[in-house]
PDB file with SEQRES, HELIX, SHEET and CRYST1 records, atoms N, CA, C and O in Angstrom:
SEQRES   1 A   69  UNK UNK UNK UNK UNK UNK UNK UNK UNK UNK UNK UNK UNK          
SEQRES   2 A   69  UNK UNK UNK UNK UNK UNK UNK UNK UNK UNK UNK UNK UNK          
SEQRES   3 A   69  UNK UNK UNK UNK UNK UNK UNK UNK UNK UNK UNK UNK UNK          
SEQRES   4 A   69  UNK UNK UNK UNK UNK UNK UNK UNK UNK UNK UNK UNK UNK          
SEQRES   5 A   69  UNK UNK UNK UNK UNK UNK UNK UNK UNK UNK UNK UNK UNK          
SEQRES   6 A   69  UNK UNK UNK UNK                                              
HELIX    1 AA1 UNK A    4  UNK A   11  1                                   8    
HELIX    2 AA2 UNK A   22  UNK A   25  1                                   4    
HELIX    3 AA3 UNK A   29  UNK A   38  1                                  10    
HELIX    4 AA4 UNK A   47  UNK A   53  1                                   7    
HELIX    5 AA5 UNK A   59  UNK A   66  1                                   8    
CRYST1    1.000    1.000    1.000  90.00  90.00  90.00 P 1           1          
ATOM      1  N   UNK A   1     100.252 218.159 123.712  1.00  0.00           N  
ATOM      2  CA  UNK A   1     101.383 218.242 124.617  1.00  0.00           C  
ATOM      3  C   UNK A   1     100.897 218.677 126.001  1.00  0.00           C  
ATOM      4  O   UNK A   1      99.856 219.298 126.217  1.00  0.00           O  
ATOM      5  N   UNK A   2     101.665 218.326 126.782  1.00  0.00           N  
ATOM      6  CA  UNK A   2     100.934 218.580 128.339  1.00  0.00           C  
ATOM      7  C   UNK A   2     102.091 219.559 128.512  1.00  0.00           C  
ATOM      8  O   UNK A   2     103.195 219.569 127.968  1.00  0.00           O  
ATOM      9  N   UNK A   3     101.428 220.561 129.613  1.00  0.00           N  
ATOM     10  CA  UNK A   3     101.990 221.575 130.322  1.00  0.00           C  
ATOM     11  C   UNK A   3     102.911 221.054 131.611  1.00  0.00           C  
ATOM     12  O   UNK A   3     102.568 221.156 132.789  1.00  0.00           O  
ATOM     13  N   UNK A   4     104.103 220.500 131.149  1.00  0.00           N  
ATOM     14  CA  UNK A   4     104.676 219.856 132.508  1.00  0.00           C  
ATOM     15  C   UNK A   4     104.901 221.000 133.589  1.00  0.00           C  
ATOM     16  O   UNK A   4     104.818 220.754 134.793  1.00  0.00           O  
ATOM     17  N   UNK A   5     105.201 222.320 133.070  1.00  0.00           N  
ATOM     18  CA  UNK A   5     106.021 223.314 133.852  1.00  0.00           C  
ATOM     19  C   UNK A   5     105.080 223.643 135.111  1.00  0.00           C  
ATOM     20  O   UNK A   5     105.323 223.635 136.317  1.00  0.00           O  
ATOM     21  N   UNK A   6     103.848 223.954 134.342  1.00  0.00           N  
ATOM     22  CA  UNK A   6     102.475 223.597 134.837  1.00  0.00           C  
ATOM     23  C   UNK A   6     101.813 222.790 135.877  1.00  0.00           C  
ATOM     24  O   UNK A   6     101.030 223.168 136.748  1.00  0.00           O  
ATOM     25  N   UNK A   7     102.342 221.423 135.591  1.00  0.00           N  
ATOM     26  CA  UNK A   7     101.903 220.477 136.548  1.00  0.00           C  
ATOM     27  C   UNK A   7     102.387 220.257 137.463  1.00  0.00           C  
ATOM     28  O   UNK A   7     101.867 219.893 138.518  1.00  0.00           O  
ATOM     29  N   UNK A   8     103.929 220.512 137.127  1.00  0.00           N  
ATOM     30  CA  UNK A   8     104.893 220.649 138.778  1.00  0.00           C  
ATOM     31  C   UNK A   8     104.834 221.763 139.869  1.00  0.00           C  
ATOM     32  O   UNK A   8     105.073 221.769 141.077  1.00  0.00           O  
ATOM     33  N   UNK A   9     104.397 222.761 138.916  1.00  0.00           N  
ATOM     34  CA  UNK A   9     103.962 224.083 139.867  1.00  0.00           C  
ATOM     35  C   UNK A   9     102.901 224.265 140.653  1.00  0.00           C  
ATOM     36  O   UNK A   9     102.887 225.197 141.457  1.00  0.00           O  
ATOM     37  N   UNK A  10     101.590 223.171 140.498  1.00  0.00           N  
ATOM     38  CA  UNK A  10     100.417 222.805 140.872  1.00  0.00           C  
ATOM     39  C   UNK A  10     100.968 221.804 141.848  1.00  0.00           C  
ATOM     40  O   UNK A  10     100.469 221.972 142.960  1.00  0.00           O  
ATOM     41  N   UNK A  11     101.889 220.755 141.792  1.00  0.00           N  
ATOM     42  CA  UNK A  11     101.646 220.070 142.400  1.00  0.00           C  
ATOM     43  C   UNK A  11     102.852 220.507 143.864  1.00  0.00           C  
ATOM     44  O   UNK A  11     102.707 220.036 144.992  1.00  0.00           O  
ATOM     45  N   UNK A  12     103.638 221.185 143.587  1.00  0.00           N  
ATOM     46  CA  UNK A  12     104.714 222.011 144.790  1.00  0.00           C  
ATOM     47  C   UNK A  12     103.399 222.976 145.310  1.00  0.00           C  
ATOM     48  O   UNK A  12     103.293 222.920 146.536  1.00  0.00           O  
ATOM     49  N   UNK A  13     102.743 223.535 144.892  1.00  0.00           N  
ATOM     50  CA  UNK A  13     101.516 224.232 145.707  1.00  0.00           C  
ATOM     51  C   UNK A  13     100.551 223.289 146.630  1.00  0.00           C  
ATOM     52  O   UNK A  13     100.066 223.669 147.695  1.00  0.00           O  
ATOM     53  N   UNK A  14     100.348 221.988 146.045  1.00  0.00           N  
ATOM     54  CA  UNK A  14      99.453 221.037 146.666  1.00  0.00           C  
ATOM     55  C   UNK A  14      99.882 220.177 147.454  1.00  0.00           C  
ATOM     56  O   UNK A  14      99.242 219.292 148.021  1.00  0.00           O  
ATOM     57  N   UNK A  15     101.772 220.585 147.553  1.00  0.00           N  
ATOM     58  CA  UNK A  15     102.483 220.014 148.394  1.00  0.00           C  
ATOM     59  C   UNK A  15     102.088 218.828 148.186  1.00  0.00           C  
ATOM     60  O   UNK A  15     101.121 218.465 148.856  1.00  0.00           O  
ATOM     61  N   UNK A  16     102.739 217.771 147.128  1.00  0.00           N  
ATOM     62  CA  UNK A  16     102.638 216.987 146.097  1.00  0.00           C  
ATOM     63  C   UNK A  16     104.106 216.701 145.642  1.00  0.00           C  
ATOM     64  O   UNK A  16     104.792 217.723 145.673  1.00  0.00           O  
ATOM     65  N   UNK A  17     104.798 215.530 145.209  1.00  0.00           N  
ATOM     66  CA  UNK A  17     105.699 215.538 144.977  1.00  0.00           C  
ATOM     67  C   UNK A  17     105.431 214.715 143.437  1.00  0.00           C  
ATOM     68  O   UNK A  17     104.238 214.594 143.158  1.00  0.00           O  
ATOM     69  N   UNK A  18     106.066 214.350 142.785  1.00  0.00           N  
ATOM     70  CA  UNK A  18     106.263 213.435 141.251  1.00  0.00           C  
ATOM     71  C   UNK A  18     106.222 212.349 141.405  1.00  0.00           C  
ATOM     72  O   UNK A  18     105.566 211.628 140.653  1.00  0.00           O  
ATOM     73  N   UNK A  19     107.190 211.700 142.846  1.00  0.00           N  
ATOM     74  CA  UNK A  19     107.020 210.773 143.414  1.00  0.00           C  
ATOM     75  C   UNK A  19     106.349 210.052 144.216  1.00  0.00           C  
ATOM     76  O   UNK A  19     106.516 208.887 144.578  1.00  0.00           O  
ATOM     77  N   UNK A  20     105.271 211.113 144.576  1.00  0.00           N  
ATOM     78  CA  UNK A  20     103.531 210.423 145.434  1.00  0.00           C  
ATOM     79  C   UNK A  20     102.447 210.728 144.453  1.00  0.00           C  
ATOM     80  O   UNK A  20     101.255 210.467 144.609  1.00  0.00           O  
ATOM     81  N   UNK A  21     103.019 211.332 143.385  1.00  0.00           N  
ATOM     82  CA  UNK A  21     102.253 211.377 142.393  1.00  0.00           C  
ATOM     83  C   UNK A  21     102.118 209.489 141.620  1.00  0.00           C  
ATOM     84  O   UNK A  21     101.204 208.665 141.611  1.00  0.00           O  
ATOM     85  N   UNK A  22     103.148 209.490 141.225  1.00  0.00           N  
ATOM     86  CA  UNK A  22     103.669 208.025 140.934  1.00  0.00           C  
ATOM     87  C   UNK A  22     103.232 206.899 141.650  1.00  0.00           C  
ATOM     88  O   UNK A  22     102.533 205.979 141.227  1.00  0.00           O  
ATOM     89  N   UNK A  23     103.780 207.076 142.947  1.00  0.00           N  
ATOM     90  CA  UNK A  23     103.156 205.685 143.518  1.00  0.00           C  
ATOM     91  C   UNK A  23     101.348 205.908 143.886  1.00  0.00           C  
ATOM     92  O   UNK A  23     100.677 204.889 143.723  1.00  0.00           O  
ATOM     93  N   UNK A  24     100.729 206.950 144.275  1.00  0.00           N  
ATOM     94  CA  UNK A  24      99.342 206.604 144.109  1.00  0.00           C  
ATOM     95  C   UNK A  24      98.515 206.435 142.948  1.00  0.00           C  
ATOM     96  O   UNK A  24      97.303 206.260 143.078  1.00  0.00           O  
ATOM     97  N   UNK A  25      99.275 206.486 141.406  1.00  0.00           N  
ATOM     98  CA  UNK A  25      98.692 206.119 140.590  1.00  0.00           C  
ATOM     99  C   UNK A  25      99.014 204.802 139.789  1.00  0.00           C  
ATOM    100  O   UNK A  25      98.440 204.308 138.818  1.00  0.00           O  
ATOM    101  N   UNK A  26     100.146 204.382 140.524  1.00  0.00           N  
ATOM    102  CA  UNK A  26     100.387 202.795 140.359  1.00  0.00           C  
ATOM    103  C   UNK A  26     101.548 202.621 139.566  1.00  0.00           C  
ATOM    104  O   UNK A  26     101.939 201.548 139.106  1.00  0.00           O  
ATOM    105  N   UNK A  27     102.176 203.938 139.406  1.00  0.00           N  
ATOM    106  CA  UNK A  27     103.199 203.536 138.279  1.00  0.00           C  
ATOM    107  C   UNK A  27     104.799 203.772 138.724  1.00  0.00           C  
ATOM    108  O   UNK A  27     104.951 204.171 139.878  1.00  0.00           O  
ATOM    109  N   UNK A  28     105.752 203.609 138.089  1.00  0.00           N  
ATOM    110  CA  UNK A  28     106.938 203.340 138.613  1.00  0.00           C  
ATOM    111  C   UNK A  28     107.406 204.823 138.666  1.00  0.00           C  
ATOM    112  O   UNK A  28     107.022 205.590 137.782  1.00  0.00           O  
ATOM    113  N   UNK A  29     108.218 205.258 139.661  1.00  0.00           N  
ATOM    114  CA  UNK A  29     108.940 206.511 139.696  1.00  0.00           C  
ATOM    115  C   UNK A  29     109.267 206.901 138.625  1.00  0.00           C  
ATOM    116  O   UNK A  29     108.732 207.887 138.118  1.00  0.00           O  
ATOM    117  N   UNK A  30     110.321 206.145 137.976  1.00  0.00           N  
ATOM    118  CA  UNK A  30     111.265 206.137 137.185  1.00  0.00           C  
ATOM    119  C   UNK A  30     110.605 206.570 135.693  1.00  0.00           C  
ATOM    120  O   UNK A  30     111.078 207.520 135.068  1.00  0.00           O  
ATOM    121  N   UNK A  31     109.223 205.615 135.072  1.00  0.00           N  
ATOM    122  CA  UNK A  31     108.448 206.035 134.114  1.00  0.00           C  
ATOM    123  C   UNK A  31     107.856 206.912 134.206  1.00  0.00           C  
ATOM    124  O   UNK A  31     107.408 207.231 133.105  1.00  0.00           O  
ATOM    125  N   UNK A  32     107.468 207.776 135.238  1.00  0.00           N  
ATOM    126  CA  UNK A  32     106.625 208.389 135.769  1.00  0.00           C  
ATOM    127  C   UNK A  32     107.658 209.952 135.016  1.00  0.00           C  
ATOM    128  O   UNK A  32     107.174 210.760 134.223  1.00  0.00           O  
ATOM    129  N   UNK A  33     108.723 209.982 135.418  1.00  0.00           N  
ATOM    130  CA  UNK A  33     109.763 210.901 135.902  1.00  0.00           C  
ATOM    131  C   UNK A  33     110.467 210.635 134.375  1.00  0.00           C  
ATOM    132  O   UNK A  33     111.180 211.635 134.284  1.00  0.00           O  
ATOM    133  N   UNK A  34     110.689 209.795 133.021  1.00  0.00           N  
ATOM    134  CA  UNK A  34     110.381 209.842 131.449  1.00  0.00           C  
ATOM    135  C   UNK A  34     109.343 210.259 131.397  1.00  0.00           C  
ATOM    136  O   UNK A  34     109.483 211.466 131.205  1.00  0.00           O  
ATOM    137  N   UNK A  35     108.077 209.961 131.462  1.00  0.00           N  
ATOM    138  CA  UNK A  35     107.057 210.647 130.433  1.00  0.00           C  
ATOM    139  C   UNK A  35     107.294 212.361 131.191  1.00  0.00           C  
ATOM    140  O   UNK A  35     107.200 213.382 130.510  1.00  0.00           O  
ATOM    141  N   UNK A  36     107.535 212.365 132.350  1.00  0.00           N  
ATOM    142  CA  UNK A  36     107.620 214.308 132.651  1.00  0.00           C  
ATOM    143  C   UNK A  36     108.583 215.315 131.555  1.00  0.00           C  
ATOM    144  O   UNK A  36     108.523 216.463 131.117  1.00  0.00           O  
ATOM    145  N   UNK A  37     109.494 214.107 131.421  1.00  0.00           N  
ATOM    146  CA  UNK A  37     110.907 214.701 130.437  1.00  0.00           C  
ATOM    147  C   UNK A  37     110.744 214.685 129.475  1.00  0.00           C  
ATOM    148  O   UNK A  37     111.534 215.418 128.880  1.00  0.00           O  
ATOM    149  N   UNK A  38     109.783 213.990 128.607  1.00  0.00           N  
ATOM    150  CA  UNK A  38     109.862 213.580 127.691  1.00  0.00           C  
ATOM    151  C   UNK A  38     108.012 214.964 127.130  1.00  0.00           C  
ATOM    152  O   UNK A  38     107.567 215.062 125.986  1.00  0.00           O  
ATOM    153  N   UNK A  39     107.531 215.610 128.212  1.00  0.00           N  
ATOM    154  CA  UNK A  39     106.692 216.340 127.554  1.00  0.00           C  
ATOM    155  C   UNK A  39     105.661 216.175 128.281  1.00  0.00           C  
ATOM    156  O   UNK A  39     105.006 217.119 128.724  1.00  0.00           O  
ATOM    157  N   UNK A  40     105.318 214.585 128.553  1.00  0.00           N  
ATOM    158  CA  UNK A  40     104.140 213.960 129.392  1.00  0.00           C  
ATOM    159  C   UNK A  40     103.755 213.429 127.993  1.00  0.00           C  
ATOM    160  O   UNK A  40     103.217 212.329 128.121  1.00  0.00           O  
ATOM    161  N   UNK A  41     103.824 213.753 126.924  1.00  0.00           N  
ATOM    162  CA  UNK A  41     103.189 213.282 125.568  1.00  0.00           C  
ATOM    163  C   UNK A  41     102.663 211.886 125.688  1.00  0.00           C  
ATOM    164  O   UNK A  41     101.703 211.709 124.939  1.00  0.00           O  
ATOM    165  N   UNK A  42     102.994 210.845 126.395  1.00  0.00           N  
ATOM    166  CA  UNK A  42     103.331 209.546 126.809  1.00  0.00           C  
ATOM    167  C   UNK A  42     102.217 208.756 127.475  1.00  0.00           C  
ATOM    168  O   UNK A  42     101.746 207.620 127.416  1.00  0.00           O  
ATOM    169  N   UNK A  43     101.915 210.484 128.481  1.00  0.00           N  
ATOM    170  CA  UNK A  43     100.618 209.825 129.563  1.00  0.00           C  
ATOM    171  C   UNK A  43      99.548 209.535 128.768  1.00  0.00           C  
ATOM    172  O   UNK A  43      99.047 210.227 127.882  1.00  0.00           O  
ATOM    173  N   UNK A  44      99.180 208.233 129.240  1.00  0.00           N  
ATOM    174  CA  UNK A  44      97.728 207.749 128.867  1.00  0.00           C  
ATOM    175  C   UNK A  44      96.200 208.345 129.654  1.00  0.00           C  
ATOM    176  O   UNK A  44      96.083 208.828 130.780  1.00  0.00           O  
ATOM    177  N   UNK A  45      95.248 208.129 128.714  1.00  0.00           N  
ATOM    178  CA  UNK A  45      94.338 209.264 129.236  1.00  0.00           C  
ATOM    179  C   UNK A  45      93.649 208.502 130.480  1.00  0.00           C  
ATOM    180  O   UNK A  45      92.591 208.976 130.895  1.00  0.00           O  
ATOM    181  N   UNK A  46      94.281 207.130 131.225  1.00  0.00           N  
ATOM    182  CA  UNK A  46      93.924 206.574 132.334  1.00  0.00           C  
ATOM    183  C   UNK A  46      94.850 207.278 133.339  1.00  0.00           C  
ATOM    184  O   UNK A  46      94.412 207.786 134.372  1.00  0.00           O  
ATOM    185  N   UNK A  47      96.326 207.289 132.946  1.00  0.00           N  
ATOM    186  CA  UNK A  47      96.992 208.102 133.588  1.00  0.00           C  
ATOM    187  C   UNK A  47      96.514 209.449 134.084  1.00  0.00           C  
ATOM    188  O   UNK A  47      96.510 209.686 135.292  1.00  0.00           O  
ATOM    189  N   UNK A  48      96.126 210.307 133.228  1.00  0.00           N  
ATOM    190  CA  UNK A  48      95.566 211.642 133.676  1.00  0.00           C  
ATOM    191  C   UNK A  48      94.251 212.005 134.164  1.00  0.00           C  
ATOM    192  O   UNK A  48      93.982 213.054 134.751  1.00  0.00           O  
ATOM    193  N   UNK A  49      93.269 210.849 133.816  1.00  0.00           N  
ATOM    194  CA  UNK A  49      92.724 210.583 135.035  1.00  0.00           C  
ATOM    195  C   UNK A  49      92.870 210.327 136.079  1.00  0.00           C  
ATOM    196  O   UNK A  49      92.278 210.866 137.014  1.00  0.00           O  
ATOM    197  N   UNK A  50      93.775 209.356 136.175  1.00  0.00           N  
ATOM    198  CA  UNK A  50      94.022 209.065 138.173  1.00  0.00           C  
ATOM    199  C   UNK A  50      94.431 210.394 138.467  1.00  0.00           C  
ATOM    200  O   UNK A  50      93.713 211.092 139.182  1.00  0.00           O  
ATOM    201  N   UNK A  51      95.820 210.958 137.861  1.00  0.00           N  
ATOM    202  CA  UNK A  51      96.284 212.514 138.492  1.00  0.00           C  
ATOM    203  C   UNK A  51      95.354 213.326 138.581  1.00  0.00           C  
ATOM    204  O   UNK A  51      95.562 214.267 139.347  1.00  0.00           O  
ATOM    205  N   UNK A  52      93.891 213.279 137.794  1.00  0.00           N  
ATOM    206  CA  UNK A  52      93.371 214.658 138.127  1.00  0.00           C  
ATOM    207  C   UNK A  52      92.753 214.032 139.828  1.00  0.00           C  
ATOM    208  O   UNK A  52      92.873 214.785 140.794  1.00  0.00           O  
ATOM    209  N   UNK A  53      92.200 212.808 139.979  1.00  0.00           N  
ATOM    210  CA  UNK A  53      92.025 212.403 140.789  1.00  0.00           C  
ATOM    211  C   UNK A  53      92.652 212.534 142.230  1.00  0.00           C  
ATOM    212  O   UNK A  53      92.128 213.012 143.236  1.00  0.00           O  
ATOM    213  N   UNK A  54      93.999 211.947 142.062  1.00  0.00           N  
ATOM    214  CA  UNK A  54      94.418 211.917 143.407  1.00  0.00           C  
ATOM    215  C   UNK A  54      95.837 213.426 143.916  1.00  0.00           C  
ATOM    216  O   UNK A  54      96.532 213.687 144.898  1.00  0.00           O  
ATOM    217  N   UNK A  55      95.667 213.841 142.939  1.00  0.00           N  
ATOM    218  CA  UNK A  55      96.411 215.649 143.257  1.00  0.00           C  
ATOM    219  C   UNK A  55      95.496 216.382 143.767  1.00  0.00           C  
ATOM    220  O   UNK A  55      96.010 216.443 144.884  1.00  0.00           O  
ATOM    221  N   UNK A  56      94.533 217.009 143.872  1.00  0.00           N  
ATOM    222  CA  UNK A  56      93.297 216.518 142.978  1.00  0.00           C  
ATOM    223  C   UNK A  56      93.407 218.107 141.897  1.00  0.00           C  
ATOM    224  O   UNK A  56      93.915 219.155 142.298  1.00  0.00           O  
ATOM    225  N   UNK A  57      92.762 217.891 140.432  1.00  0.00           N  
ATOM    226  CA  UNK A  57      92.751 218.977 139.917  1.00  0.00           C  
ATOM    227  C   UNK A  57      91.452 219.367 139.846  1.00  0.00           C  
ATOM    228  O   UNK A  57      90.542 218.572 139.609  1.00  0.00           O  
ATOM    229  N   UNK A  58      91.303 220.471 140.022  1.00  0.00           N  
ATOM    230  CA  UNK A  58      89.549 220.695 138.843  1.00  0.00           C  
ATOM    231  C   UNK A  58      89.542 220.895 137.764  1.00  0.00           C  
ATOM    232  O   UNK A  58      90.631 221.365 137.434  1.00  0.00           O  
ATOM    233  N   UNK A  59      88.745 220.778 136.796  1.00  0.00           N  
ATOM    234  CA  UNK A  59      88.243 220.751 135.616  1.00  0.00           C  
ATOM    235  C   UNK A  59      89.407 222.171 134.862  1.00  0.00           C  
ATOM    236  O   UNK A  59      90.157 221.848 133.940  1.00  0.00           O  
ATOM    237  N   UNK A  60      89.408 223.403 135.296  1.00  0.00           N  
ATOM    238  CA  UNK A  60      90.049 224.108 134.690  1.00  0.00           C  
ATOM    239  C   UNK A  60      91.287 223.799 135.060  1.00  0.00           C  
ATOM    240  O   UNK A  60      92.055 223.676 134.107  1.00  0.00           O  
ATOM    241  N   UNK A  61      91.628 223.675 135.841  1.00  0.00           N  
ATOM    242  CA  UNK A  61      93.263 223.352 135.472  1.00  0.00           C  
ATOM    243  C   UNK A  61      93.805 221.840 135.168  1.00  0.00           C  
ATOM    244  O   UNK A  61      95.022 221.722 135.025  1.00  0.00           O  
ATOM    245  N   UNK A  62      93.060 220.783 135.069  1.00  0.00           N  
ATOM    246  CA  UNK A  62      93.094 219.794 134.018  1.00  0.00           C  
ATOM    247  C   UNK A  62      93.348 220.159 132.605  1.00  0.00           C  
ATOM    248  O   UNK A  62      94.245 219.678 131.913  1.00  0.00           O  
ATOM    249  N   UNK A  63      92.043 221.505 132.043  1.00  0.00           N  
ATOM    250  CA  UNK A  63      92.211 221.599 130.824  1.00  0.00           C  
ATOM    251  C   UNK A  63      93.484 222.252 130.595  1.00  0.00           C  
ATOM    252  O   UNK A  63      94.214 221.806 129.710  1.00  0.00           O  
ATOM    253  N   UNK A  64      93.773 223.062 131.151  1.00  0.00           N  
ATOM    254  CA  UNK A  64      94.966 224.041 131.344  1.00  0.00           C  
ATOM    255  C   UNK A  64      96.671 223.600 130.583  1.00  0.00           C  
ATOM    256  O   UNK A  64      97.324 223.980 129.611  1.00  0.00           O  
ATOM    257  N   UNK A  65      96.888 222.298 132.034  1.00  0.00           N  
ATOM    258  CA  UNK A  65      97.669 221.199 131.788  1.00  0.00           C  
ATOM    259  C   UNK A  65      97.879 220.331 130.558  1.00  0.00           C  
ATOM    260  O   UNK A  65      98.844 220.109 129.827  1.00  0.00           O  
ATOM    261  N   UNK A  66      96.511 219.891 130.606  1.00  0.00           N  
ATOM    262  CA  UNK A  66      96.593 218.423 129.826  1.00  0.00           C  
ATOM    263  C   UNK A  66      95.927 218.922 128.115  1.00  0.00           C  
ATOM    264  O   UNK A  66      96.278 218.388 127.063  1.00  0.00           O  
ATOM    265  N   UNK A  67      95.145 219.799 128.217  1.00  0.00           N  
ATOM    266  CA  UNK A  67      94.568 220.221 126.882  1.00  0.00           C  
ATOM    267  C   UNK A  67      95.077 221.265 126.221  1.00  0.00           C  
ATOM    268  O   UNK A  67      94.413 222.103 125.610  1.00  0.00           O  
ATOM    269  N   UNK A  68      96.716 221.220 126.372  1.00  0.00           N  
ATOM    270  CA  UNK A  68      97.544 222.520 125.695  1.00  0.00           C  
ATOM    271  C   UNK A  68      98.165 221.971 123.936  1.00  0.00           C  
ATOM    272  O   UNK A  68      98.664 220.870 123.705  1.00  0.00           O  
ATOM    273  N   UNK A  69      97.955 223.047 122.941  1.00  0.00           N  
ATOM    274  CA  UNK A  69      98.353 222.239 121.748  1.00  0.00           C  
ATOM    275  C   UNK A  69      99.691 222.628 121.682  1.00  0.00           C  
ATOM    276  O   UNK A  69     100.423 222.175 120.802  1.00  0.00           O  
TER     277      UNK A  69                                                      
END                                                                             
């Protein structure tokens, strides 16, 4: 399960929105903004690559996020 509470709080710090999250990783607002609701359970591990990419994360708070059971 991914740490959504987590990822939105990282990304309002990185002055980052869900929605420039979305379009620089190619995907639709709208799906983007289900898989958040839905847990992130959804994102593919290409998906969370581009985000660590273009938010940008480092390594510990990737694991933080994305490697929570």
């Amino acid at each position: 399960m991914v740490d959504t509470l987590k990822l939105k709080e990282l990304l309002t710090k990185k002055n980052m929105t869900q929605e420039k999250v979305a379009a620089a990783i190619g995907m639709d607002r709208s799906t983007f903004y289900r898989k958040m609701k839905g847990g992130g359970e959804s994102f593919t591990i290409g998906d969370i690559q581009k985000m660590v990419e273009v938010i940008p994360l480092t390594k510990g708070e990737a694991k933080d996020i994305f490697l929570t059971s």
